[in-house]
C-alpha positions in Angstrom: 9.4 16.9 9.2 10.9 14.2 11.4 8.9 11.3 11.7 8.8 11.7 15.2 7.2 15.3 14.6 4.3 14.0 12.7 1.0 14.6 14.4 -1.6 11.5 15.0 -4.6 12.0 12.9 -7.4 13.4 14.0 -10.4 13.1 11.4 -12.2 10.8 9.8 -11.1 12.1 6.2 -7.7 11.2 6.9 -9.0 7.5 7.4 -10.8 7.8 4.5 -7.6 8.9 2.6 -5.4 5.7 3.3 -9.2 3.4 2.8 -9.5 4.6 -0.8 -5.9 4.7 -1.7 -5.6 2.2 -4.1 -8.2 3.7 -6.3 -5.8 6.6 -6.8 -3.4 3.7 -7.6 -5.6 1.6 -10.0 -6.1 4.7 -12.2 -2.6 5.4 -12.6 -2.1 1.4 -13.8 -5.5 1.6 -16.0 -3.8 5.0 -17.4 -0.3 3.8 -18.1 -2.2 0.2 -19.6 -3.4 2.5 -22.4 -0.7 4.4 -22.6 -2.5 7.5 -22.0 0.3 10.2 -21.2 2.2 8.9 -24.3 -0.6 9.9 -26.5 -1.2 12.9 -25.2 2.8 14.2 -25.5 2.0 13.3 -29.1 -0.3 15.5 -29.5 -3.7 13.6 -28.6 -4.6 16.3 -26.4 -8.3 16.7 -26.9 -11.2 14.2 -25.6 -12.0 13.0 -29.2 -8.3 12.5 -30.1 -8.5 10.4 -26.8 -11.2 8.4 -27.2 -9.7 7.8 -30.9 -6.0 7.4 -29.3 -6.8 5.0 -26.5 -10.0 3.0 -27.9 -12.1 4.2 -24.0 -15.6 5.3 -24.6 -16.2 8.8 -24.0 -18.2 8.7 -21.4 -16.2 6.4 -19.5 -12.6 8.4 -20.4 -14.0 11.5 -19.2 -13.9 10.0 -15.5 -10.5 8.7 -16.0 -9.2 11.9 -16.7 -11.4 13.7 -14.0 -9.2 11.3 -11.3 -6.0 12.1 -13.6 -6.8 15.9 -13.2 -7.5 15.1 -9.2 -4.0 13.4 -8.8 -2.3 16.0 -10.5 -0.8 14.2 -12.9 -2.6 16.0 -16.0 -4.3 19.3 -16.5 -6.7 20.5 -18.7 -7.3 24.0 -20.2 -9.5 25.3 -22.8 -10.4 21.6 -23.2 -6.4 20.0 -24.4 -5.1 18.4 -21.8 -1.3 18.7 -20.6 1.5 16.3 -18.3 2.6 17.6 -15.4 6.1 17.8 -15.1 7.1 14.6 -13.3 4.4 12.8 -15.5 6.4 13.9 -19.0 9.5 12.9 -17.2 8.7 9.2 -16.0 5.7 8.4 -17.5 6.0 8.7 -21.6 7.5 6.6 -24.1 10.7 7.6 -24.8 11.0 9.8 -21.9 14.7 10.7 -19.8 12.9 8.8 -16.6 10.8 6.7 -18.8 9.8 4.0 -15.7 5.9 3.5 -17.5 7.0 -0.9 -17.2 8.1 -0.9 -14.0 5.0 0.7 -12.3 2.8 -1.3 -14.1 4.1 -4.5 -13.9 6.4 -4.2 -10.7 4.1 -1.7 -8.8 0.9 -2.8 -10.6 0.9 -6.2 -11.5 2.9 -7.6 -9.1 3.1 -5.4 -5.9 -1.0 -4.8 -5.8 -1.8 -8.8 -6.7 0.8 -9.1 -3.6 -1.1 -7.2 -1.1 -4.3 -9.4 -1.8 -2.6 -12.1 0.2 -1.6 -9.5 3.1 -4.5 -11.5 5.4 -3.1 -14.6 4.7 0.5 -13.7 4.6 0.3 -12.0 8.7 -1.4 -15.7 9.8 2.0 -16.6 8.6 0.4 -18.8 5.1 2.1 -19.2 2.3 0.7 -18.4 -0.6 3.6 -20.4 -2.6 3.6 -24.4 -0.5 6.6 -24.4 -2.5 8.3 -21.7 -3.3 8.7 -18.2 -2.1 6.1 -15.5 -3.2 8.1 -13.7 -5.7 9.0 -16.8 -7.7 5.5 -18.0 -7.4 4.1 -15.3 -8.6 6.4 -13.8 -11.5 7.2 -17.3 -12.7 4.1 -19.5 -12.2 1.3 -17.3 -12.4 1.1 -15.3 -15.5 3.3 -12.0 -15.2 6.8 -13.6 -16.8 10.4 -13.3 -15.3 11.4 -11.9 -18.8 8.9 -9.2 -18.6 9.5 -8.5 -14.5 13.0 -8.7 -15.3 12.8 -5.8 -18.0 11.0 -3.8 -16.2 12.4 -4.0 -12.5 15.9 -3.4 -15.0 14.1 0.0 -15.7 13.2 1.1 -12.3 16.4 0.4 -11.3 18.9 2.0 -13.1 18.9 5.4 -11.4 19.4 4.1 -7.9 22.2 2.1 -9.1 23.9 4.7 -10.8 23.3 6.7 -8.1 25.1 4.0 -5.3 27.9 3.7 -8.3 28.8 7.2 -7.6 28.3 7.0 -3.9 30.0 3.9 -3.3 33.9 3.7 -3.8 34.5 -0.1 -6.0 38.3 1.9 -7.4 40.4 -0.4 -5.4 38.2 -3.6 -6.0 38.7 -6.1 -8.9 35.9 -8.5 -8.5 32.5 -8.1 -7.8 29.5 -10.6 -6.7 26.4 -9.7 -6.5 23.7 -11.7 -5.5 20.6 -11.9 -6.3 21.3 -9.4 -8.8 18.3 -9.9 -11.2 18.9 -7.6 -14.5 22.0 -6.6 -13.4 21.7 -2.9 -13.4 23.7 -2.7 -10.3 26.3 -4.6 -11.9 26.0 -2.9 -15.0 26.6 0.6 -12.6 29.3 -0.3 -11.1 31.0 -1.6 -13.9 30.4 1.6 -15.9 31.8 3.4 -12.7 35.1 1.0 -12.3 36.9 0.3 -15.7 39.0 -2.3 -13.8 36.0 -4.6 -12.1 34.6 -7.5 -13.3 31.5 -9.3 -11.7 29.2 -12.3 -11.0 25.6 -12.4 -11.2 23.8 -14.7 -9.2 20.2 -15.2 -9.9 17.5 -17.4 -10.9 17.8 -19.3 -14.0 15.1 -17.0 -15.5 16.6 -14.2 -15.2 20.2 -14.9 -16.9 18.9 -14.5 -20.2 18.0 -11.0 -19.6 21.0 -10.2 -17.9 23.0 -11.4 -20.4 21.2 -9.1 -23.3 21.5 -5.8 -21.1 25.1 -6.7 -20.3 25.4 -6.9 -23.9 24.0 -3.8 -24.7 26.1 -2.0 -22.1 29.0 -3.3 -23.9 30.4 -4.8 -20.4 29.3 -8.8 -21.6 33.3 -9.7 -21.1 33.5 -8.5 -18.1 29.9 -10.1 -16.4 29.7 -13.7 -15.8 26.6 -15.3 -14.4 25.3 -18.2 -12.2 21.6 -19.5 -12.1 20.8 -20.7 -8.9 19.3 -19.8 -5.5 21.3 -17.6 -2.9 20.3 -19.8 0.5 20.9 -23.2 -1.7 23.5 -22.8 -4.5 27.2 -22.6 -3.9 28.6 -19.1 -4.1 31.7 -18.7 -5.9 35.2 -17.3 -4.2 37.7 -14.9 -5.7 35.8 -11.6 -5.4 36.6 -9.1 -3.1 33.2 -7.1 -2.7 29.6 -8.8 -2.3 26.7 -6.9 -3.2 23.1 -7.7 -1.6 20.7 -5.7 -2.6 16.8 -6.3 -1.9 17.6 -9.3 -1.2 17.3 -9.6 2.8 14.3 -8.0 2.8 13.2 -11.1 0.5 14.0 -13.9 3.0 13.2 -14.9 6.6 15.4 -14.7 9.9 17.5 -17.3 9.5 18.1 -17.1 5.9 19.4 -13.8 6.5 22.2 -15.1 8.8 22.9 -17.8 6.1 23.3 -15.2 3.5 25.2 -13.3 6.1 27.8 -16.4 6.5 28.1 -17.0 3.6 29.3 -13.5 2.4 32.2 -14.1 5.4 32.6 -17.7 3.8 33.1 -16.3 0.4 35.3 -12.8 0.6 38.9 -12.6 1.2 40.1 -10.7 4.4 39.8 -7.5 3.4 36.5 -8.0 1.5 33.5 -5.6 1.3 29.9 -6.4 1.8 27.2 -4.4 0.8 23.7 -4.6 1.9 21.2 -2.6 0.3 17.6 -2.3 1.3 14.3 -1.4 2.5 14.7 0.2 5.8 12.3 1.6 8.3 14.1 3.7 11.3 15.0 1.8 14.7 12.5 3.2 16.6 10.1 1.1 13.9 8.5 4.4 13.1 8.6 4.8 9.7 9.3 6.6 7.1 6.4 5.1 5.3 7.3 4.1 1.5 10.3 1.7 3.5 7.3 0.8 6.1 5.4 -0.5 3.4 8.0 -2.5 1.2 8.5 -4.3 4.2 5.0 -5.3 4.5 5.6 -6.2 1.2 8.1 -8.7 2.4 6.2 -10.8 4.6 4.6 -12.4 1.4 7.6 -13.6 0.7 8.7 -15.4 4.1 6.5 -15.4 7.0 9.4 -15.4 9.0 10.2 -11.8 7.2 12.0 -9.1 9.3 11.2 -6.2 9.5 15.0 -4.8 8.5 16.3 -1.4 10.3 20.0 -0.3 10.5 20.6 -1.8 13.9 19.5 -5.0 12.6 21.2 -5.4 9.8 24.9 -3.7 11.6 23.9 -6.4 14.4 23.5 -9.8 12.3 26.7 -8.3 10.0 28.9 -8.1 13.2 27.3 -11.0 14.9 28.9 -12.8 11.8 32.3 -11.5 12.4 32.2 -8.3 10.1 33.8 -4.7 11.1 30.7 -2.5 10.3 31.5 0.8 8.2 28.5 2.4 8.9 25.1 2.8 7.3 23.5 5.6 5.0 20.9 6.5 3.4 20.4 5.7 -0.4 17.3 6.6 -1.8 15.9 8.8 0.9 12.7 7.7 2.5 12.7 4.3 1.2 16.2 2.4 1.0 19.4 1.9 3.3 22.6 1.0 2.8 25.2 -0.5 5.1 29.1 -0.5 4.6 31.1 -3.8 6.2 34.6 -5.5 5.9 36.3 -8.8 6.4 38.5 -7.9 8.8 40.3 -11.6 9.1 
């Protein structure tokens, strides 16, 4: 259904739906905080196992599960209880989507502590005097760039291999990408393109993590990185394709002109720029999960934008670049858009 096509509601249950939404939400976090779909692929399956397995009173685990069973996410029969599919897949140790860190921490820890400051963050406060949101938070307040790091690496790694085999680097030899965090876009594209090497540029809290996955992927000679800011730091010249992604959606107005300018400053005519993001449409209808990282945004920078395709195409030719186009990455929630250098 096109987002256009979707009917207003009409009942008072469908209020009640999105007003008790992050209930669903907190039992999914309480459930992956004790690990609970890992022990029951390992054969705690029963209530007592369970209570044995996860160290939750019986009494109190039996409602945990009752919302689990609501959401779908388990099922029970003659008393052993089962994953669904997508839960085996993402949500168990050890599994091929194994993502359990980055909805706890990323989704869980950081995204829900977030939206406690949405009040505050739409009168255009800042939460962070000092400092934008995301460093406040993940550095200052508890939940650990090394741990953030690790886990955003996780929740990553699909969608970058996915843009790796999307995105065409085989003519390109040098590739910055800022604000790259872990580096699992980096790592992607290098896996992809035997012949590119590439620049991370990132906090100084995050190198050391990039560094160790780099060095896992076997790709460490071929990744060099820079700690510093992206609006404040001097980027470094001599690559011929700039990769931003969620980073716009991460700064205000202005800053996204600077980082604009400064991907023109710092490629070679000829160069490619990259912007990947959180999208809504142009109409500023939805579609909802992009709607809501977006919200998400405005902790960061009260002067957030709200990003869509025609905004992102405008500001990139605005700064002198010949828009490719822009597609669709991970439908429903990203964007991508396609520019050169042109002179």
């Amino acid at each position: 259904m096109n987002i256009t096509d979707a009917k207003p509601i009409e009942d008072v249950s469908e209020i009640s739906a999105i007003t008790y939404g992050f209930m669903a939400s907190k039992a999914l976090f309480a459930a992956l905080e004790f690990d609970l779909f890992s022990h029951i692929a390992g054969g705690a399956d029963s209530l007592p196992a369970l209570t044995q397995a996860t160290g939750i009173a019986e009494n109190r685990l039996v409602t945990l599960l009752t919302v689990l069973k609501s959401l779908r996410l388990i099922s029970e029969s003659d008393g052993r209880f089962s994953n669904a599919p997508a839960t085996a897949r993402y949500l168990v140790a050890g599994a091929p989507g194994d993502f359990r860190d980055y909805v706890r921490l990323v989704n869980g820890a950081f995204g829900y502590e977030s939206f406690r400051h949405l009040g505050a963050a739409l009168r255009g406060e800042r939460i962070f005097p000092d400092k934008g949101f995301y460093e406040g938070l993940i550095y200052d307040s508890g939940i650990g760039g090394k741990s953030f790091s690790s886990a955003q690496h996780t929740g990553s790694l699909g969608p970058a291999r996915l843009m790796a085999k999307r995105v065409d680097l085989g003519g390109r030899k040098r590739l910055l990408d800022v604000g790259g965090g872990s580096g699992a876009y980096t790592l992607a594209f290098c896996a992809a393109n035997p012949q590119l090497s590439a620049t991370i540029l990132d906090f100084p809290q995050t190198i050391d993590t990039a560094r160790r996955y780099a060095q896992e992927a076997g790709v460490a000679g071929r990744i060099a990185h820079l700690a510093g800011n992206a609006i404040t730091t001097d980027w470094p010249t001599g690559h011929d394709v700039i990769l931003m992604s969620y980073l716009w959606s991460a700064v205000g107005d202005d800053d996204v002109r600077v980082l604009a300018r400064r991907a023109m400053d710092a490629l070679p005519p000829g160069g490619l720029v990259l912007v990947h993001d959180f999208m809504a449409d142009n109409a500023h209808e939805g579609p909802p999960f992009a709607a809501w990282y977006l919200l998400g945004s405005i902790f960061d920078n009260p002067h957030a934008v709200c990003l869509t395709p025609a905004y992102v195409e405008d500001v990139l030719r605005r700064t002198g670049f010949s828009v490719e186009r822009t597609e669709i990455m991970l439908p429903g929630i990203t964007m991508l858009s396609k520019a050169q250098r042109i002179r």
